[in-house]
C-alpha positions in Angstrom: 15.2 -30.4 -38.8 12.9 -32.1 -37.2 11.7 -33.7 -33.8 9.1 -35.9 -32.6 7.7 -34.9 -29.5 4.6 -36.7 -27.3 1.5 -35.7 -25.2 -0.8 -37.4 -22.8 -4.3 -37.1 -23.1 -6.0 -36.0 -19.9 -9.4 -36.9 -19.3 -10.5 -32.9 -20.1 -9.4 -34.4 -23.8 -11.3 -37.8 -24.2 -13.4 -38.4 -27.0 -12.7 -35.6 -29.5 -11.4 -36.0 -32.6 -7.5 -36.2 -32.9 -6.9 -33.5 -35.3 -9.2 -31.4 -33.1 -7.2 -32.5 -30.2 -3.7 -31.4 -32.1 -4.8 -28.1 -32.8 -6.7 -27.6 -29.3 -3.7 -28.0 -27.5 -1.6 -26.1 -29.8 0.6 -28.7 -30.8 -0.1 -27.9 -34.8 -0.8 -24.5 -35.5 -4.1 -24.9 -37.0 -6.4 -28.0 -37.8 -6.0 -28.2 -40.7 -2.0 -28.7 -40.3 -3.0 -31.0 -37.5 -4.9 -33.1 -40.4 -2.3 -33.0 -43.1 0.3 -34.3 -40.5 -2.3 -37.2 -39.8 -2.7 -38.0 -43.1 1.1 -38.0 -43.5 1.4 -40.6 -41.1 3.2 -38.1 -38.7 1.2 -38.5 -35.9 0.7 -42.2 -33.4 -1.7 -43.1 -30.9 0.0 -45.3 -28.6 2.2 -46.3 -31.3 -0.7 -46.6 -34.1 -1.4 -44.7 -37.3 -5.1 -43.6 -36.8 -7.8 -41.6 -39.1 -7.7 -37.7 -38.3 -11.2 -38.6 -37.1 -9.9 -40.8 -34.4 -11.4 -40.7 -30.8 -8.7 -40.0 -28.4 -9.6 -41.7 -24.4 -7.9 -40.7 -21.2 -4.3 -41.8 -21.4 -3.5 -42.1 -24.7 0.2 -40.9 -25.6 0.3 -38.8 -28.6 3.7 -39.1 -30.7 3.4 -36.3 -33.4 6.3 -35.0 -35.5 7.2 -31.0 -35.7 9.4 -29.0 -37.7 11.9 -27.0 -35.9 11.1 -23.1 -36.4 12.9 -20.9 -38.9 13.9 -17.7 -37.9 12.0 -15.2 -40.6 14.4 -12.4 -42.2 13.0 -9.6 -42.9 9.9 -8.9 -44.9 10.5 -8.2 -48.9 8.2 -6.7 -51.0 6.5 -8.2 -53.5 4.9 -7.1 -56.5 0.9 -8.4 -56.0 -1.8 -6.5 -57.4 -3.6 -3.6 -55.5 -7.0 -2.5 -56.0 -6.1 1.3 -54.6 -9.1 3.6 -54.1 -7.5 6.3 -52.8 -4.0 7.7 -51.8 -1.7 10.6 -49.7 1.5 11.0 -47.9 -0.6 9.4 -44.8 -2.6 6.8 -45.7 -4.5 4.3 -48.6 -7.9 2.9 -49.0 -8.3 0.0 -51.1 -10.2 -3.1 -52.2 -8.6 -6.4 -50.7 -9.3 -9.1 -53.3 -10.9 -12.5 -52.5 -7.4 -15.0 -51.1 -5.1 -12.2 -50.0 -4.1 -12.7 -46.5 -3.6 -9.4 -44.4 -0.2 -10.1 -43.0 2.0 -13.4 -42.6 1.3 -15.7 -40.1 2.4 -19.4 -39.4 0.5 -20.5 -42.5 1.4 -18.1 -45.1 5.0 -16.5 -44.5 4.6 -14.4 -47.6 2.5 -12.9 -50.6 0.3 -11.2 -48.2 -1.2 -7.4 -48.3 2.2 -6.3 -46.0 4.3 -7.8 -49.0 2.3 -6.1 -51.4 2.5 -2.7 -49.1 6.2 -2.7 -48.8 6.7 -3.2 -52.4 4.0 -0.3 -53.7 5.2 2.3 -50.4 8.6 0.9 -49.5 9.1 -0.5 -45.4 10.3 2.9 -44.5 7.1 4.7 -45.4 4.5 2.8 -43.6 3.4 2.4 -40.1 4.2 0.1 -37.6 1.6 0.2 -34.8 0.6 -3.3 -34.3 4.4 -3.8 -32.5 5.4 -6.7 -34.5 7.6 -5.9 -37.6 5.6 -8.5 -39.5 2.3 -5.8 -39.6 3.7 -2.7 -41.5 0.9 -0.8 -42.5 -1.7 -2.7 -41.0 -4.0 -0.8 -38.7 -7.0 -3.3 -39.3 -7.7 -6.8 -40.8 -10.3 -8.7 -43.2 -10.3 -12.4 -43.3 -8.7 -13.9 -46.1 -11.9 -14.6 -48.1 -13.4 -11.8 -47.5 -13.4 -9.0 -50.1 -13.7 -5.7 -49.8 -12.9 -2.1 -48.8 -9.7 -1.6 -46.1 -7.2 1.0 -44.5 -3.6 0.9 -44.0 -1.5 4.0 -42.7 1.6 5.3 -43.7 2.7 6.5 -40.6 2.5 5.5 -36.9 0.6 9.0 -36.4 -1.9 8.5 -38.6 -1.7 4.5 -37.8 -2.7 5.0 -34.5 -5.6 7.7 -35.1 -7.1 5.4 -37.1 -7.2 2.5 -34.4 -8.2 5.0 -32.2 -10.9 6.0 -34.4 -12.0 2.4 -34.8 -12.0 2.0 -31.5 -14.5 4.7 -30.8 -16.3 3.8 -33.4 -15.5 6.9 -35.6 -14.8 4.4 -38.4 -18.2 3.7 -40.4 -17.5 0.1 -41.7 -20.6 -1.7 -43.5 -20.7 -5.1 -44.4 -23.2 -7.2 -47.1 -24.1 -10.5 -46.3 -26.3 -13.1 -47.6 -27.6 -15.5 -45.2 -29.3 -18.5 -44.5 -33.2 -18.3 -43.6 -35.4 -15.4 -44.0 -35.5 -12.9 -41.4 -38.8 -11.4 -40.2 -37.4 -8.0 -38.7 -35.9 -5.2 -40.7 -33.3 -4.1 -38.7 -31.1 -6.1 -35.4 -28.7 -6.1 -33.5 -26.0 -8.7 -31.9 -24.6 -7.7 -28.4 -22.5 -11.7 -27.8 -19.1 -11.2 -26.3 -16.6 -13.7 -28.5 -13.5 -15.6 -27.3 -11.5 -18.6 -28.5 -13.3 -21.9 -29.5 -13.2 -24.0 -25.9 -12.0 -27.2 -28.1 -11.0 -26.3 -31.0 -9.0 -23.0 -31.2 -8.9 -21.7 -34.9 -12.6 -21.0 -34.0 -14.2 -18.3 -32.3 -17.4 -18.7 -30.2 -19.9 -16.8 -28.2 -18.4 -17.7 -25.1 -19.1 -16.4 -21.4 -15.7 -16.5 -20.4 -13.3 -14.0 -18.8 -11.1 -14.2 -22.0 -14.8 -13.1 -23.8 -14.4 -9.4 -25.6 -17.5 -7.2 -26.0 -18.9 -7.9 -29.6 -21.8 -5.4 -31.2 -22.8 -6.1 -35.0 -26.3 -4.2 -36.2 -27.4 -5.4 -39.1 -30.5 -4.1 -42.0 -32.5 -6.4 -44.3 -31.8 -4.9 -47.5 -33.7 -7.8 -49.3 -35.5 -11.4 -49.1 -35.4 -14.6 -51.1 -38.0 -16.8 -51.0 -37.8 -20.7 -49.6 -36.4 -23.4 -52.3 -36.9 -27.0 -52.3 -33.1 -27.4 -51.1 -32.6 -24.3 -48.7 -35.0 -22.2 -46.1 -34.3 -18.9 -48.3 -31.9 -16.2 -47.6 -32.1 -12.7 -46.7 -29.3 -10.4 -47.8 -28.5 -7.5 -44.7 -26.2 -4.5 -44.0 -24.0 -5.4 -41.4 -22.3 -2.8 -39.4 -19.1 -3.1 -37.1 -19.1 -1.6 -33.6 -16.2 -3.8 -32.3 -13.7 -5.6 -34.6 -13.1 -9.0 -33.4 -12.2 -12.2 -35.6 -14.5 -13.2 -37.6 -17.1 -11.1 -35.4 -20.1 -11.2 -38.2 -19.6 -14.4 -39.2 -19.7 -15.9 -35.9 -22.8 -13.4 -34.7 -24.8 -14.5 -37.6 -24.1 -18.4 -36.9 -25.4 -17.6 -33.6 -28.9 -15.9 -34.5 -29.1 -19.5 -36.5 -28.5 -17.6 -39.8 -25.1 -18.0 -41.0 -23.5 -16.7 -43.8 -24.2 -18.7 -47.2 -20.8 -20.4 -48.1 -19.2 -19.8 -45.0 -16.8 -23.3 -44.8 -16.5 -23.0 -41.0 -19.6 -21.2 -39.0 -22.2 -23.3 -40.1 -24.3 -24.0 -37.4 -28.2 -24.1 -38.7 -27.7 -24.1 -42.4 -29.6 -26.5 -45.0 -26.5 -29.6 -45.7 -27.2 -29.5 -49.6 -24.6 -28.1 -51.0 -26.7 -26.0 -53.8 -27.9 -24.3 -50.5 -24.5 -22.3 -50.7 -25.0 -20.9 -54.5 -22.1 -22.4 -55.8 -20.1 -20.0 -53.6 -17.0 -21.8 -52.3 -16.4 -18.4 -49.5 -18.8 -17.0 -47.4 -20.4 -13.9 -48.5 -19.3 -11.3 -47.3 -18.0 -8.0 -48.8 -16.9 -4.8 -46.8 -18.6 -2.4 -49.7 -18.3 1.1 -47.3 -16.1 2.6 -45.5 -16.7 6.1 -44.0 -13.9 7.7 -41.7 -12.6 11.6 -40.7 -9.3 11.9 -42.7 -6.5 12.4 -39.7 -4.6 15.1 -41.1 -6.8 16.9 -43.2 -9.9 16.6 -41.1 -11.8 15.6 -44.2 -14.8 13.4 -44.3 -14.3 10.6 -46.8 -16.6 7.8 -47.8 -16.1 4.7 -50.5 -18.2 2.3 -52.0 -17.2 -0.7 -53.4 -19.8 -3.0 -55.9 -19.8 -6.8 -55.4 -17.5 -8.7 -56.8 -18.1 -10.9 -59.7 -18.8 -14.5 -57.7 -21.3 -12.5 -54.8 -23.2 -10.9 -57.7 -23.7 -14.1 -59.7 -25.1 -15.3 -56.9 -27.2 -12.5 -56.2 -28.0 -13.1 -60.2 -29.1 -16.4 -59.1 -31.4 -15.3 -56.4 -33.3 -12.3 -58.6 -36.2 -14.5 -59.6 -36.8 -15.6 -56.0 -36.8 -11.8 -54.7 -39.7 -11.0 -52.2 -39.0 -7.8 -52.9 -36.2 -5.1 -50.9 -36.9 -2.6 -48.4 -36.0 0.9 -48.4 -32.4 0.5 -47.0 -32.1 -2.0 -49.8 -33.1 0.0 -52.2 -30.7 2.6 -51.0 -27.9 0.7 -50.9 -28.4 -0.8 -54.0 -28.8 2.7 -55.5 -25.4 3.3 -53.9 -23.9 0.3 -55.4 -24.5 1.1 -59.2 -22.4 4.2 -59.1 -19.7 2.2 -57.1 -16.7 1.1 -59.1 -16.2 -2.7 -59.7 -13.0 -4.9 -57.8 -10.7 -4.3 -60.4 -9.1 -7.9 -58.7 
């Protein structure tokens, strides 16, 4: 079923875009859904189809259609691929591939790591710590396109040792990243509390703003690439986590006006030429190690995960342009050839 529903712009609202405007206020879930309902002629100003683009002014009434809300059964398993690095009665490490989504939300209801956890452990046998029935297993998240080393616990014991642990930064998770623009110093760090965009709210921002969270991300140069006649050059660093918030390293390297190369959303500073972005249609970015005290056993465990193919080819495409790596480059490139290859 479904119902059409209305909102007046206030004047807090004039001049940005519609679709912006739809997802702002929460009246879509995302923008993108905002734009797809625009484009489906599901949406009036004052009685109008518009453009998504559209400039909304103080008093315009909004008709947009919705979809009444299904009530989701319970989760089901589902037989999708795991790249599993290591295993016990209390918890796995693996290597999320590029597209999987963590755990359903409003735009994905299934086919998600959780489904792919329930169906390798069984519901019963894995944690549930995050309080919402929809997050078995899940003790913390990567963005959908980013690849890449994870955890997920077994049981709510272990599941919540290992959020405390990344709370207190006991967890030792490391990050590559190619950016935009060569940068001059070999190591840095990022202390920028993030919160919710202001205006559009499927972003995050450096915000100063009660709702603001602490945000740390250190990063090392491993390597430089030399300026092209379409880009500024790139510079390819070590990032390391000290908080987790969404999207924290891409939007902390957006704001030292070096984002990551392919990133389709914190852009802010990057060459417009599409070559600029290596053909990459994700951002680059690839949790390769993850270093953590083992719960149970009290043993010290480390991974390392090697590129998958798309970062290295365009790595591959960079090699001629090298300005040459430094020693932490040199030692986690070291690191990298004895790492095991995404199987996904």
């Amino acid at each position: 079923m479904s119902r059409m529903l209305s909102y007046n712009v206030a004047a807090g609202d004039a001049g940005q875009r519609l679709d912006a405007l739809l997802a702002a206020r929460g009246l879509y879930p995302s923008r993108s859904a905002a734009a797809r309902a625009v484009d489906d002629g599901l949406v009036f100003v004052n009685g109008a189809a518009v453009a998504k683009k559209h400039a909304v002014a103080t008093g315009d009434t909004i008709v947009y259609q919705v979809e009444d809300a299904i009530e989701p059964g319970p989760l089901s398993g589902q037989p999708i691929d795991l790249d599993i690095r290591f295993e016990d009665d209390s918890l796995i490490v693996l290597s999320k591939q590029v597209g999987l989504v963590c755990h359903p939300s409003v735009d994905h209801d299934d086919g998600t790591l959780v489904n792919a956890l329930i169906y390798h452990c069984g519901a019963e046998n894995l944690c549930n710590v995050q309080g919402e029935d929809d997050r078995l297993g899940i003790v913390h998240r990567l963005d959908r396109d980013t690849s890449g080393l994870m955890l997920a616990a077994k049981t709510d014991e272990v599941g919540y040792a290992l959020m405390s642990d990344i709370r207190d930064r006991a967890v030792d998770r490391r990050y590559l990243a190619l950016v935009h623009g060569v940068i001059a110093h070999d190591t840095g760090m990022i202390d920028a509390p993030i919160a919710r965009g202001e205006k559009d709210r499927t972003r995050m921002a450096i915000r100063d703003t009660p709702s603001a969270r602490e945000s740390v991300t250190t990063f090392r140069v491993l390597e430089r690439f030399e300026h092209g006649p379409r880009d500024d050059g790139y510079t390819l660093i070590d990032c390391k986590l000290f908080t987790g918030r969404t999207h924290q390293i891409r939007v902390h390297m957006e704001y030292a006006k070096h984002p990551l190369v392919g990133d389709p959303v914190y852009t802010a500073g990057s060459p417009s030429a599409p070559a600029a972005d290596l053909g990459l249609d994700r951002q680059f970015l690839h949790s390769f190690q993850l270093s953590f005290e083992h719960p149970v056993t009290g043993e010290s465990l480390r991974f390392a995960d090697n590129l998958p193919e798309d970062l290295q080819d365009a790595l591959d495409e960079l090699s001629a342009r090298s300005a040459g790596r430094t020693t932490a480059g040199e030692e986690v490139l070291e690191l990298l050839k004895s790492a095991p290859k995404p199987l996904l």
